[in-house]
Every structure is written in C-alpha cells, then in structure tokens.
N, C-alpha and C positions, 0 to 999 in steps of 0.2 A: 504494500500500500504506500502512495507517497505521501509526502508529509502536507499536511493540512493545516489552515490556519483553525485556531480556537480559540476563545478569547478571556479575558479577566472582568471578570465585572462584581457587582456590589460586595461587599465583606468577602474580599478574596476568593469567589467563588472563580474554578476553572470551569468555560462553558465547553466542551466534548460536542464536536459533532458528532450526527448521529449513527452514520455509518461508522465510523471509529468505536463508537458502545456496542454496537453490533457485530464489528468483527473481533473483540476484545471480549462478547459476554455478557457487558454492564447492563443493568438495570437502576431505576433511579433509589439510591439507599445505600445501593450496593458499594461495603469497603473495598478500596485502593491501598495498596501501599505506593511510598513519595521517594523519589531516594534520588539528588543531586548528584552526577557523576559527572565531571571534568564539566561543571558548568552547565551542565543542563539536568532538565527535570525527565525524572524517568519515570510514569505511571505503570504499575503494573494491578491487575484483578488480584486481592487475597486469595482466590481458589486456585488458581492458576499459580501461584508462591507456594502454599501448601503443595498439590500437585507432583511440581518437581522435591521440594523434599522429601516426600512421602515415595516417591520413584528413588531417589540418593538411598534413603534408609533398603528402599528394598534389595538392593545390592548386596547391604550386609547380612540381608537376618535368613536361614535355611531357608527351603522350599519347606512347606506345611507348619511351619513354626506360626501363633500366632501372640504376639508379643502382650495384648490385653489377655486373649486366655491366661496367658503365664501370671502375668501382673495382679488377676483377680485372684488366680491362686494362691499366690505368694499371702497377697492379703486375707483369704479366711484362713490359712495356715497361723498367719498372725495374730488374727481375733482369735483361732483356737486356743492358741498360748498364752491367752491374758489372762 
C-alpha cells in the first residue's frame, strides 16, 4: 500500500483513513500500539503484536505441550499444599 496522507486534529487525535483501518483490521475503539522509530510514528493493531509473539513463543514450547494446562496445574498442586 502507498503511503497516504492522514491527518491531526482536535486533542491529538490521528484521523486513519479508511482503507488503511481496513487493511490493518481496525475498528473504531480498537487499541494500537505507538512506537517512534528513527523519527517516525509506527502504528501497529494490539492483535496483530500479540500474534507475532504468541508465533516467537511457539518456536520454543514442544508440539502438544500446552503451557496454561501446565500453569493451572502447577497451581491446584499449590492450593493442595496449603
């Protein structure tokens, strides 16, 4: 996609055009994360951040392993021993 203008208006809002929300995801509500790199503003979707690190982590954990099973267990193991 090229780069498109969008603009600044009242109380710091960034106005998104609309095809840019829609190739991106966004709905109106919907968190962004904001992150300034080498001078410019880089918008990204929350879902879309979660996403890739939720793919990073799966790299490390076994096939059929599932990390909250474990965790829930861990924890009534805990309550048993109080």
């Amino acid at each position: 996609m090229n780069a498109q203008r969008g603009k600044l208006v009242s109380g710091g809002r960034l106005q998104v055009p609309a095809d840019i929300r829609r190739a991106l995801g966004l709905a109106d509500g919907d968190p962004v994360l904001l992150r300034i790199v080498d001078g410019e503003l880089h918008v990204r979707p929350v879902h879309n951040a979660l996403s890739r690190v939720q793919a990073r982590l799966r790299a490390h954990i076994p096939a059929g392993i599932s990390l909250s099973d474990e965790l829930i267990a861990e924890r009534r193991q805990a309550s048993e021993h109080e």
